[in-house]
C-alpha positions, 0 to 999 in steps of 0.5 A: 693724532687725528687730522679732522679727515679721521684718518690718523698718522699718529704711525706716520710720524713715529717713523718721520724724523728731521731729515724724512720718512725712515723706510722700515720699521721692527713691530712699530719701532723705526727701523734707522738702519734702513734710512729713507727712500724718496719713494716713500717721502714722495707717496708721504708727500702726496698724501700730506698735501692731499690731506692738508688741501681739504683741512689746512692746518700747521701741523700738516703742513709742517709733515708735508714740508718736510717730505717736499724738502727730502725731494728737494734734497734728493734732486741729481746734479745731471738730473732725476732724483737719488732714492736711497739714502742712508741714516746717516744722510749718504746716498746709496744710489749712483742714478735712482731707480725709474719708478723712484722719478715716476713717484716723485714726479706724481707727488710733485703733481700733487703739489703744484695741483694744490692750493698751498702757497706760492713758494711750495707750488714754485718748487714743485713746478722747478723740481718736474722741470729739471726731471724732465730730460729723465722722464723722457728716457724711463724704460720702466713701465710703471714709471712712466704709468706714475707720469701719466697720473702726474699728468692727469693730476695737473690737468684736472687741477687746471694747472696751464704751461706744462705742455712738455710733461704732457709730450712725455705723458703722451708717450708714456701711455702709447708705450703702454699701449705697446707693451699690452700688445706685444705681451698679450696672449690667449688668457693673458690680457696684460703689459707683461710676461708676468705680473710682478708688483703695483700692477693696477697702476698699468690699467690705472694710468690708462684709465687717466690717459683715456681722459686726457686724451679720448682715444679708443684704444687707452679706454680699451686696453685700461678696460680689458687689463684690469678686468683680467687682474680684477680676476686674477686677483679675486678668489670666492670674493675677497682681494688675493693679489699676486705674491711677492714670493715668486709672482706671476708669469704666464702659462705658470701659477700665481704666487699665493704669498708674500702679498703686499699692501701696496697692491691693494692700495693701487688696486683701489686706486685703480677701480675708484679712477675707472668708476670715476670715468665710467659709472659702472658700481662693479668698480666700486665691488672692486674697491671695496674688495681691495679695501676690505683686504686690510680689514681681515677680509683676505686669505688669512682672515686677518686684519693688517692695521692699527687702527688707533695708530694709523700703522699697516703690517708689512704683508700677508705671509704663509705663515702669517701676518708680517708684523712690521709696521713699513713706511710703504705699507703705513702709506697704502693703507692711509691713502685706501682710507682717505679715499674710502672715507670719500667713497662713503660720502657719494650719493652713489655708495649710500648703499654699501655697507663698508668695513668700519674702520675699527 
Protein backbone atom coordinates (compact mmCIF):
# COMPACT_ATOMS: atom_id res chain seq x y z
CA UNK A 1 0.00 0.00 0.00
CA UNK A 2 1.30 3.23 -0.99
CA UNK A 3 1.00 5.85 2.03
CA UNK A 4 1.01 9.47 -0.39
CA UNK A 5 4.87 9.75 0.78
CA UNK A 6 5.92 6.84 -1.83
CA UNK A 7 7.11 4.93 0.76
CA UNK A 8 5.45 1.54 1.04
CA UNK A 9 4.93 -0.81 3.82
CA UNK A 10 2.76 -3.24 1.83
CA UNK A 11 6.17 -5.77 3.95
CA UNK A 12 5.51 -3.65 7.08
CA UNK A 13 2.16 -4.96 7.51
CA UNK A 14 2.69 -8.87 6.39
CA UNK A 15 4.58 -9.08 9.55
CA UNK A 16 2.36 -6.78 11.87
CA UNK A 17 -0.45 -8.87 13.32
CA UNK A 18 -3.25 -8.11 16.54
CA UNK A 19 -1.01 -7.82 19.15
CA UNK A 20 2.58 -6.08 16.79
CA UNK A 21 5.55 -5.98 14.83
CA UNK A 22 6.73 -10.02 14.59
CA UNK A 23 10.60 -9.48 14.90
CA UNK A 24 12.00 -12.15 11.91
CA UNK A 25 10.97 -13.22 9.14
CA UNK A 26 11.91 -16.65 6.32
CA UNK A 27 12.10 -14.97 2.81
CA UNK A 28 9.24 -12.67 3.25
CA UNK A 29 6.92 -14.94 5.63
CA UNK A 30 6.84 -14.00 9.28
CA UNK A 31 8.62 -15.58 11.26
CA UNK A 32 6.03 -16.26 14.53
CA UNK A 33 8.17 -18.34 16.53
CA UNK A 34 10.36 -15.41 17.19
CA UNK A 35 7.62 -13.09 18.49
CA UNK A 36 7.73 -9.34 19.05
CA UNK A 37 10.31 -7.17 20.37
CA UNK A 38 9.62 -3.62 21.85
CA UNK A 39 12.37 -2.45 20.01
CA UNK A 40 11.20 -3.04 16.74
CA UNK A 41 7.46 -1.85 17.52
CA UNK A 42 9.20 1.15 19.18
CA UNK A 43 11.19 1.96 15.65
CA UNK A 44 7.51 0.90 13.63
CA UNK A 45 6.10 3.65 16.06
CA UNK A 46 8.18 6.20 15.30
CA UNK A 47 8.12 5.64 11.69
CA UNK A 48 3.96 5.47 11.49
CA UNK A 49 3.71 8.55 13.34
CA UNK A 50 6.21 10.39 11.34
CA UNK A 51 4.40 9.05 8.40
CA UNK A 52 1.05 9.82 9.72
CA UNK A 53 2.22 13.66 10.69
CA UNK A 54 2.88 14.62 6.97
CA UNK A 55 -0.25 12.81 5.62
CA UNK A 56 -2.96 11.84 8.41
CA UNK A 57 -5.24 9.09 7.38
CA UNK A 58 -6.90 5.99 9.21
CA UNK A 59 -5.12 3.39 8.01
CA UNK A 60 -1.60 5.13 9.50
CA UNK A 61 -3.06 5.73 12.14
CA UNK A 62 -4.70 2.35 12.99
CA UNK A 63 -0.75 0.80 12.11
CA UNK A 64 0.58 3.51 14.63
CA UNK A 65 -2.05 2.47 17.33
CA UNK A 66 -1.09 -0.74 17.39
CA UNK A 67 2.53 -0.21 17.82
CA UNK A 68 1.90 2.56 20.57
CA UNK A 69 -0.48 -0.09 22.29
CA UNK A 70 2.48 -2.91 22.26
CA UNK A 71 4.55 -0.18 24.20
CA UNK A 72 1.78 0.32 26.42
CA UNK A 73 1.52 -3.41 27.08
CA UNK A 74 5.53 -3.70 27.52
CA UNK A 75 5.52 -1.12 30.59
CA UNK A 76 7.29 -3.10 33.85
CA UNK A 77 5.63 -3.25 37.20
CA UNK A 78 8.79 -1.42 39.11
CA UNK A 79 9.71 0.41 35.87
CA UNK A 80 11.34 0.54 32.21
CA UNK A 81 10.02 -1.51 29.39
CA UNK A 82 10.07 -5.73 28.77
CA UNK A 83 11.48 -6.51 25.25
CA UNK A 84 10.90 -9.94 24.17
CA UNK A 85 7.82 -11.26 23.96
CA UNK A 86 6.69 -14.41 22.80
CA UNK A 87 3.89 -15.22 20.15
CA UNK A 88 2.02 -16.65 22.45
CA UNK A 89 2.22 -12.95 24.40
CA UNK A 90 4.59 -14.34 27.59
CA UNK A 91 7.40 -12.16 28.15
CA UNK A 92 10.83 -13.60 28.03
CA UNK A 93 12.69 -10.91 29.83
CA UNK A 94 12.99 -10.31 33.56
CA UNK A 95 14.21 -6.36 33.02
CA UNK A 96 14.55 -5.52 29.24
CA UNK A 97 17.90 -4.65 27.72
CA UNK A 98 19.11 -0.92 27.91
CA UNK A 99 18.83 0.05 24.43
CA UNK A 100 15.18 -1.40 24.45
CA UNK A 101 14.27 1.66 27.08
CA UNK A 102 16.66 4.03 24.80
CA UNK A 103 13.99 2.82 21.67
CA UNK A 104 11.11 3.14 23.17
CA UNK A 105 11.63 6.37 24.97
CA UNK A 106 12.64 7.96 21.38
CA UNK A 107 9.46 6.72 19.78
CA UNK A 108 7.56 8.10 22.76
CA UNK A 109 9.33 11.45 21.84
CA UNK A 110 8.06 11.15 18.52
CA UNK A 111 4.59 10.99 19.79
CA UNK A 112 4.23 13.45 22.21
CA UNK A 113 6.37 15.83 19.36
CA UNK A 114 3.53 15.24 16.93
CA UNK A 115 0.18 16.51 15.98
CA UNK A 116 -2.06 13.25 16.76
CA UNK A 117 -4.56 13.82 19.24
CA UNK A 118 -4.93 14.27 22.99
CA UNK A 119 -5.21 10.62 24.12
CA UNK A 120 -1.94 9.27 22.04
CA UNK A 121 0.15 12.51 23.36
CA UNK A 122 -1.31 11.84 26.93
CA UNK A 123 0.30 8.25 26.96
CA UNK A 124 3.29 8.98 25.37
CA UNK A 125 3.96 11.90 28.15
CA UNK A 126 2.81 9.04 30.94
CA UNK A 127 4.70 6.26 29.67
CA UNK A 128 8.61 8.50 29.30
CA UNK A 129 7.19 9.65 32.91
CA UNK A 130 7.19 6.01 34.59
CA UNK A 131 10.49 5.27 32.52
CA UNK A 132 12.45 7.99 33.94
CA UNK A 133 13.88 6.38 37.18
CA UNK A 134 15.36 3.80 34.75
CA UNK A 135 16.69 6.15 32.00
CA UNK A 136 18.85 7.70 34.92
CA UNK A 137 20.34 4.44 35.49
CA UNK A 138 21.23 3.04 31.77
CA UNK A 139 24.95 1.98 31.39
CA UNK A 140 24.37 1.39 27.73
CA UNK A 141 25.87 4.06 25.77
CA UNK A 142 23.47 3.81 22.91
CA UNK A 143 20.69 4.08 24.98
CA UNK A 144 21.52 6.82 26.57
CA UNK A 145 22.67 8.03 22.70
CA UNK A 146 18.39 7.23 21.99
CA UNK A 147 17.50 9.80 25.29
CA UNK A 148 19.63 12.36 23.91
CA UNK A 149 17.72 12.09 20.31
CA UNK A 150 14.41 11.68 22.28
CA UNK A 151 15.57 14.87 23.93
CA UNK A 152 16.09 16.82 20.79
CA UNK A 153 12.98 15.68 19.35
CA UNK A 154 10.91 17.22 21.76
CA UNK A 155 12.62 20.26 22.15
CA UNK A 156 12.34 20.91 18.39
CA UNK A 157 8.60 19.83 18.57
CA UNK A 158 8.53 22.98 21.26
CA UNK A 159 7.03 20.41 23.86
CA UNK A 160 7.36 22.51 27.41
CA UNK A 161 7.55 20.72 31.01
CA UNK A 162 9.72 17.95 30.62
CA UNK A 163 12.80 19.56 32.33
CA UNK A 164 13.78 16.17 34.04
CA UNK A 165 14.04 13.86 30.67
CA UNK A 166 16.18 16.93 29.62
CA UNK A 167 18.58 16.41 33.37
CA UNK A 168 18.94 12.89 32.21
CA UNK A 169 19.77 13.89 28.35
CA UNK A 170 22.06 16.24 29.71
CA UNK A 171 23.87 13.45 31.50
CA UNK A 172 23.47 11.18 28.76
CA UNK A 173 25.78 13.29 26.44
CA UNK A 174 28.52 14.44 29.08
CA UNK A 175 28.76 10.32 29.67
CA UNK A 176 29.35 10.21 26.12
CA UNK A 177 31.86 12.84 26.27
CA UNK A 178 33.45 10.60 28.76
CA UNK A 179 33.35 7.38 27.21
CA UNK A 180 35.13 9.15 23.88
CA UNK A 181 37.93 10.43 26.10
CA UNK A 182 38.85 7.25 27.98
CA UNK A 183 38.78 5.13 24.93
CA UNK A 184 40.49 7.43 22.30
CA UNK A 185 43.64 6.57 20.89
CA UNK A 186 46.05 7.44 18.16
CA UNK A 187 43.98 6.41 15.08
CA UNK A 188 41.22 5.54 17.20
CA UNK A 189 38.63 8.59 17.61
CA UNK A 190 35.83 6.66 19.32
CA UNK A 191 33.28 5.87 22.48
CA UNK A 192 34.89 2.41 22.73
CA UNK A 193 37.58 -0.32 22.53
CA UNK A 194 35.52 -1.65 19.42
CA UNK A 195 33.15 -0.87 17.19
CA UNK A 196 30.09 -3.16 17.67
CA UNK A 197 26.67 -2.21 15.90
CA UNK A 198 24.37 1.09 15.25
CA UNK A 199 27.51 2.95 15.74
CA UNK A 200 26.40 6.63 14.35
CA UNK A 201 24.17 6.91 16.91
CA UNK A 202 27.20 7.79 19.22
CA UNK A 203 28.26 10.81 17.03
CA UNK A 204 24.53 11.29 16.14
CA UNK A 205 23.55 12.21 19.43
CA UNK A 206 26.21 14.48 20.06
CA UNK A 207 25.37 16.26 16.99
CA UNK A 208 21.63 16.57 18.59
CA UNK A 209 23.16 17.53 22.15
CA UNK A 210 25.45 20.47 20.41
CA UNK A 211 22.28 21.82 19.64
CA UNK A 212 20.61 21.68 22.65
CA UNK A 213 23.12 22.67 24.54
CA UNK A 214 25.91 24.77 22.33
CA UNK A 215 28.97 23.31 24.11
CA UNK A 216 32.21 23.09 22.19
CA UNK A 217 33.06 19.85 23.25
CA UNK A 218 29.48 18.01 21.99
CA UNK A 219 30.19 19.57 18.42
CA UNK A 220 33.71 18.39 18.68
CA UNK A 221 33.57 15.13 19.65
CA UNK A 222 30.38 14.59 17.29
CA UNK A 223 32.67 16.00 14.56
CA UNK A 224 35.66 13.99 15.03
CA UNK A 225 33.91 10.68 15.71
CA UNK A 226 31.99 10.45 12.75
CA UNK A 227 34.41 11.61 10.28
CA UNK A 228 36.64 8.86 11.69
CA UNK A 229 33.65 6.24 11.07
CA UNK A 230 32.66 8.13 7.83
CA UNK A 231 36.33 6.49 7.08
CA UNK A 232 36.37 3.34 8.58
CA UNK A 233 33.53 2.77 6.86
CA UNK A 234 33.99 4.09 3.43
CA UNK A 235 35.83 1.84 0.86
CA UNK A 236 36.62 3.26 -2.93
CA UNK A 237 33.33 5.35 -2.18
CA UNK A 238 30.63 3.06 -1.31
CA UNK A 239 29.23 2.49 2.40
CA UNK A 240 31.27 -0.86 4.11
CA UNK A 241 30.18 -0.91 7.58
CA UNK A 242 31.61 -2.89 10.38
CA UNK A 243 30.60 -6.51 10.26
CA UNK A 244 28.38 -8.13 12.85
CA UNK A 245 30.70 -11.57 12.26
CA UNK A 246 33.41 -10.18 14.62
CA UNK A 247 33.31 -6.37 14.72
CA UNK A 248 35.85 -4.02 15.03
CA UNK A 249 38.36 -3.64 17.84
CA UNK A 250 41.39 -1.63 17.93
CA UNK A 251 44.67 -2.32 16.89
CA UNK A 252 42.82 -5.53 14.96
CA UNK A 253 40.82 -5.78 11.56
CA UNK A 254 37.40 -4.79 10.71
CA UNK A 255 35.14 -7.51 10.26
CA UNK A 256 33.89 -7.49 6.47
CA UNK A 257 30.56 -9.38 7.03
CA UNK A 258 27.72 -9.87 8.47
CA UNK A 259 26.88 -6.25 7.69
CA UNK A 260 23.71 -4.81 8.87
CA UNK A 261 21.04 -2.83 7.42
CA UNK A 262 20.68 -0.85 10.58
CA UNK A 263 23.93 0.37 10.19
CA UNK A 264 23.26 2.08 7.20
CA UNK A 265 20.20 3.44 8.42
CA UNK A 266 21.97 5.44 11.53
CA UNK A 267 24.79 6.02 9.33
CA UNK A 268 22.36 8.15 7.38
CA UNK A 269 20.69 9.29 9.96
CA UNK A 270 23.76 10.67 11.44
CA UNK A 271 24.99 12.62 8.41
CA UNK A 272 21.70 14.10 7.39
CA UNK A 273 21.51 15.30 11.64
CA UNK A 274 25.10 16.89 10.97
CA UNK A 275 24.29 18.57 7.65
CA UNK A 276 21.25 19.87 9.14
CA UNK A 277 23.52 21.50 11.80
CA UNK A 278 26.52 22.50 9.78
CA UNK A 279 25.63 22.91 6.14
CA UNK A 280 28.66 21.33 4.82
CA UNK A 281 27.44 18.86 1.31
CA UNK A 282 30.28 16.27 2.60
CA UNK A 283 27.40 15.10 4.87
CA UNK A 284 25.10 14.64 2.38
CA UNK A 285 28.14 12.72 0.08
CA UNK A 286 27.84 10.68 3.43
CA UNK A 287 24.09 10.07 3.25
CA UNK A 288 23.85 9.20 0.10
CA UNK A 289 26.87 6.75 0.30
CA UNK A 290 24.75 4.99 3.02
CA UNK A 291 21.83 5.19 1.25
CA UNK A 292 22.75 3.84 -1.86
CA UNK A 293 24.19 0.67 0.13
CA UNK A 294 20.51 -0.73 0.18
CA UNK A 295 20.44 0.33 -3.49
CA UNK A 296 23.41 -2.33 -4.71
CA UNK A 297 25.92 -0.02 -4.57
CA UNK A 298 27.93 -2.12 -1.67
CA UNK A 299 30.54 -4.72 -1.51
CA UNK A 300 28.50 -7.31 -3.42
CA UNK A 301 26.99 -5.14 -5.50
CA UNK A 302 23.67 -6.32 -4.77
CA UNK A 303 20.50 -4.65 -4.09
CA UNK A 304 18.86 -5.55 -0.58
CA UNK A 305 15.20 -4.27 -1.11
CA UNK A 306 11.82 -4.90 -2.54
CA UNK A 307 10.82 -2.21 -3.72
CA UNK A 308 7.21 -3.20 -4.67
CA UNK A 309 7.03 -4.33 -1.02
CA UNK A 310 8.58 -1.96 0.72
CA UNK A 311 10.73 -5.21 2.39
CA UNK A 312 14.65 -4.98 3.20
CA UNK A 313 17.00 -8.41 3.45
CA UNK A 314 18.58 -9.34 6.55
CA UNK A 315 22.25 -8.26 5.65
CA UNK A 316 25.21 -8.65 3.46
CA UNK A 317 26.71 -11.95 4.04
CA UNK A 318 30.30 -13.58 2.51
CA UNK A 319 28.42 -15.71 0.67
CA UNK A 320 25.63 -13.35 -0.11
CA UNK A 321 22.60 -11.62 0.49
CA UNK A 322 20.64 -12.75 3.44
CA UNK A 323 17.33 -13.22 2.04
CA UNK A 324 15.14 -12.94 4.91
CA UNK A 325 13.12 -10.13 5.07
CA UNK A 326 13.39 -8.74 9.20
CA UNK A 327 11.34 -6.42 10.91
CA UNK A 328 14.56 -4.23 11.84
CA UNK A 329 15.92 -4.32 8.52
CA UNK A 330 12.25 -3.59 6.70
CA UNK A 331 12.48 -0.93 9.29
CA UNK A 332 16.26 0.79 8.37
CA UNK A 333 15.36 0.90 5.27
CA UNK A 334 12.07 2.73 5.17
CA UNK A 335 13.04 5.30 7.64
CA UNK A 336 16.59 5.68 4.86
CA UNK A 337 13.70 6.49 2.47
CA UNK A 338 11.45 8.41 4.09
CA UNK A 339 14.25 10.66 4.99
CA UNK A 340 15.87 10.31 1.40
CA UNK A 341 12.38 11.17 -0.31
CA UNK A 342 13.22 14.68 1.80
CA UNK A 343 16.54 15.00 1.00
CA UNK A 344 15.70 15.29 -2.66
CA UNK A 345 13.27 18.02 -2.03
CA UNK A 346 15.79 20.58 -0.46
CA UNK A 347 17.02 23.41 -2.79
CA UNK A 348 20.47 22.20 -1.37
CA UNK A 349 20.25 18.39 -3.04
CA UNK A 350 18.69 19.56 -6.58
CA UNK A 351 21.91 18.71 -7.85
CA UNK A 352 22.43 15.08 -6.68
CA UNK A 353 21.82 12.69 -8.81
CA UNK A 354 20.16 9.87 -6.03
CA UNK A 355 19.68 6.26 -6.58
CA UNK A 356 15.76 6.01 -7.90
CA UNK A 357 13.99 3.99 -5.69
CA UNK A 358 13.51 1.03 -8.47
Amino acid sequence: MHTGNDIVLDHLDRMTDSTGLIQHAIYCVPRRESGYTTDDNARALRLCTRLWCRRPNERMLSRATAYLSLLEYARRPGGGFHNLLSYQRHWLDTDGDGDCQGQAVRALAEVLGSSLSDDYRDLARELIERVLPTLSELRSIRAQAYVILAWGHLRTAGVENFEPLERVALFAAERLVECYRRSQRPNWSWFESRMTYANAVLPHALFIAAQCWPKNIFLEVAKTSFAFLDRETTVENLFWPVGNCGWYSHGEEKAPYDQQPVEAATMADAALAAFNLLGEERYLATFRRARDWFHGRNSLGQSLVEVRTGACRDGLQRSGVNRNQGAESTLAYLWTELHSAGVQNTPRERHWDLVPSA
